[in-house]
N, C-alpha and C positions, 0 to 999 in steps of 0.2 A: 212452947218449946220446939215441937216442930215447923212452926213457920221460921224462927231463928235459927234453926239449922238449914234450912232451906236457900235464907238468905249466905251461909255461909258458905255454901254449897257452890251458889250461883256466883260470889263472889271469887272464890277459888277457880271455878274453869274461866271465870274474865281476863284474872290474872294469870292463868296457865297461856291463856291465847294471846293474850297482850305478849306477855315474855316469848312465846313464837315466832309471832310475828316479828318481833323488833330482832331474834334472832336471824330469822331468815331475810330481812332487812341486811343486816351488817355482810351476812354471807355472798347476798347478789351482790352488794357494792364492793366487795372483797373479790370476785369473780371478774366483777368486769374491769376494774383497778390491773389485776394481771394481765385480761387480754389486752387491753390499751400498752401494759408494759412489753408483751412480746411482741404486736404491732409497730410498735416505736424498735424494735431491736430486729426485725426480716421485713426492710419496704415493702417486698413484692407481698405480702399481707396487707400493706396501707394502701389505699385504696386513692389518700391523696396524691403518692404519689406511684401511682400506676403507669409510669410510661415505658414501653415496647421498649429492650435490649434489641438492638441489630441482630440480624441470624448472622452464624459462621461465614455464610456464602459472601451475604453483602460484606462484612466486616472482611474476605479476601481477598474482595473482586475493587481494584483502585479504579477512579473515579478517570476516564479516557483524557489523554492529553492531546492538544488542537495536534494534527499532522502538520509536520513543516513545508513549508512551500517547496514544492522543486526547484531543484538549482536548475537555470538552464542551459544546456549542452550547447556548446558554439561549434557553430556550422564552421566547415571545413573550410579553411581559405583553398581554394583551387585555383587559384595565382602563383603558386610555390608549381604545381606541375606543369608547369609551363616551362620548361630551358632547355638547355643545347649543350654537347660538352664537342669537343673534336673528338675526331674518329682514336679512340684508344686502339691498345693491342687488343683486349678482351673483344673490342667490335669489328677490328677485322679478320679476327678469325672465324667472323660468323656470316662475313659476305666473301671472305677470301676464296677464288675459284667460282663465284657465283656473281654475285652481282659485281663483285668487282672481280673481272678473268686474268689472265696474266697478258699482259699486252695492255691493259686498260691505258689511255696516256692521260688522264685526268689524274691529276694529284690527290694523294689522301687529305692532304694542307688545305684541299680548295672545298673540301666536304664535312657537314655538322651532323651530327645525329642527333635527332629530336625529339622530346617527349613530351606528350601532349596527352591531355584527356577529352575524351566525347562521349554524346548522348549513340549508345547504339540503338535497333531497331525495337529493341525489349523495353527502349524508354529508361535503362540504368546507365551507369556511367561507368567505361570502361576506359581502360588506360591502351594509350597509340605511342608506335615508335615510327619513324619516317627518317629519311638518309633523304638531304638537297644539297644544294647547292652554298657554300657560306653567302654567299651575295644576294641570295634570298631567304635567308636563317629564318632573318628577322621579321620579315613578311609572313612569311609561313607559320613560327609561332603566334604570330598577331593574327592572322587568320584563322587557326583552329579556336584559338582566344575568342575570337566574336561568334565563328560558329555554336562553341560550346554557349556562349553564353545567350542564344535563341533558342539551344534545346537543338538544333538541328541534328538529325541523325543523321551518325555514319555507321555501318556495320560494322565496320574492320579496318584496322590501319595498324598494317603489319610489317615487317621488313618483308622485299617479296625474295631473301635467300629463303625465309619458311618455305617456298614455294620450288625448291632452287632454283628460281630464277624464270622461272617460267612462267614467263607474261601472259600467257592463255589457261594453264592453273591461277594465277592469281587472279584473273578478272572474272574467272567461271565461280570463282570464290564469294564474289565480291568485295572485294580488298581494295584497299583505298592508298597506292603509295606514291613512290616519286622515283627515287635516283635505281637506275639499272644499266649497265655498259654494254647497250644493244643497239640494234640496225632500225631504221621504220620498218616495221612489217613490209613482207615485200620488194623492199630495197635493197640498197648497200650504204645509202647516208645514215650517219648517225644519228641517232633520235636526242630529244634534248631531256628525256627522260638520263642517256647517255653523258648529260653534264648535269645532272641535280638541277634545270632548271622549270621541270613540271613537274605538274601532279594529277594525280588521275582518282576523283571521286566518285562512291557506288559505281564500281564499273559494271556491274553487271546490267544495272540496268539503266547503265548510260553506255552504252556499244560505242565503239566504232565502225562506220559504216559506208559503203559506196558502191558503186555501179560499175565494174571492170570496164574496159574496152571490149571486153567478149559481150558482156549484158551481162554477165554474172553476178551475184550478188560477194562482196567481202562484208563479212561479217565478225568483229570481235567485242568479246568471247562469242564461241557456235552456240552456246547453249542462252543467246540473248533473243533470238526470234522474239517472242513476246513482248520486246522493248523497242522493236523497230520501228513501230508507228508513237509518232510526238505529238497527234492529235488523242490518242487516250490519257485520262486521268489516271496520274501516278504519282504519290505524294514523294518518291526518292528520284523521278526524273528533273533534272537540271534542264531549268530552260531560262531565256535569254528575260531576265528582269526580276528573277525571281532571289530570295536571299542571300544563297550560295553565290550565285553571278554576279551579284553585284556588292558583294564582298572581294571577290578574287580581282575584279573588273578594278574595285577601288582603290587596290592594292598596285596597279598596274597589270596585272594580267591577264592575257586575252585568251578567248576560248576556243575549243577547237568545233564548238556549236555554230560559230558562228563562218566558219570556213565556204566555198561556196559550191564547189562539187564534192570533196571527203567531209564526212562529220563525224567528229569526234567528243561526244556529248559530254562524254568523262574528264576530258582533259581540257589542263590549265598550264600556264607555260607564261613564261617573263623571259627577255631578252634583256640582256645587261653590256653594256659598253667595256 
């Protein structure tokens, strides 16, 4: 009787453990059944699909677009500042009294005013007005023309009334012009600066110059000393084959460098029929 209880016994906690176990069986797979279902419902739980959201930054920083090429900027035509108009009202009232005096017997008809651009000594380009001759207009804008376009420097090219008229301020200056209704230094002839038919480049340190009948020295402008000898290097002295010369030279005009007891280094001058 007690061995058959025994057996009953053992039978009973088999079957307690059995029903356990298949309980807790049902339970894990009931467990993990949900986790799979909330995995399947918030990705960033699933692991398959784990890929990196962009951060705020990169998502509002846009991806650079190529820069555009530059346009490029067209150079200046400098052939437009090149002309001549006749002497207006507005322009003689700015030589009236001065370069041109009352008595003058040179017509206003027979004079252009010119406007030209040059390299000055700074190496920029500055704008020049000049009063000639009509009968050398054309020369003369065509000359500044080639000079400008070597680069040759000029300092200054100014009407010399800036100066009122004073041909020894204007060279002390060094000023570069032409037409003035004056005597040659010295004299009582008319200068051909007096018909718009010269022109006088860097005067300063292209003097005019010569040896009196006393021995004296004439010198212009006084403050040129430094320029009277033409055996020193001077990149703004004019001498006889060098660009400027042989520019004016080709144009018809002869120098006053090459004269044979006055020298007049500065000046340039054309005879017209």
């Amino acid at each position: 009787m007690l061995k058959k209880m025994l057996y009953i016994f053992i039978f009973t906690l088999l079957g307690a453990a059995l029903i356990f176990s298949v309980v807790m069986m049902i339970k894990f797979f009931n467990e993990a059944a949900e986790e799979e279902k909330d995995n399947m419902k918030n990705p960033m739980l699933n692991p398959v699909n784990e890929t990196p959201s962009p951060s705020l930054t990169e998502a509002a920083t846009p991806s650079p677009s190529p820069s555009p090429s530059p346009t490029p900027v067209p150079e200046k035509n400098y052939e437009e500042e090149f002309y001549m108009t006749e002497i207006t009202d507005e322009i003689f009232e700015r030589i009236k009294g001065k370069s041109y005096p009352e008595g003058a017997t040179i017509s206003l008809d027979d004079l252009r005013w010119c406007h030209v651009v040059h390299y000055g000594f700074d190496g920029e380009i500055h704008e020049g007005e000049i009063i000639v001759n009509k009968a050398i207009a054309d020369d003369t804008l065509e000359i500044f023309k080639e000079l400008f376009d070597i680069k040759y420097e000029i300092e200054k090219i100014r009407l010399i009334d800036e100066y009122g008229a004073d041909d020894e301020k204007s060279m002390e200056d060094n000023n570069s012009s032409s037409f003035c209704y004056r005597t040659i230094a010295e004299t009582t002839v008319l200068s051909n600066h007096a018909l718009g038919l010269a022109i006088d480049i860097n005067t300063l340190y292209n003097p005019y110059v010569y040896t009196r009948k006393d021995g004296t020295l004439f010198l212009q402008p006084e403050n040129a000393t430094d320029y009277v000898d033409r055996e020193k290097e001077n990149p703004h002295f004019i001498k006889n084959g060098d660009p400027c010369y042989n520019i004016f030279i080709a144009h018809g005009f002869t120098w006053g460098g090459d004269w044979n007891t006055k020298k007049d280094y500065q000046h340039f001058e054309k005879s017209i029929d």
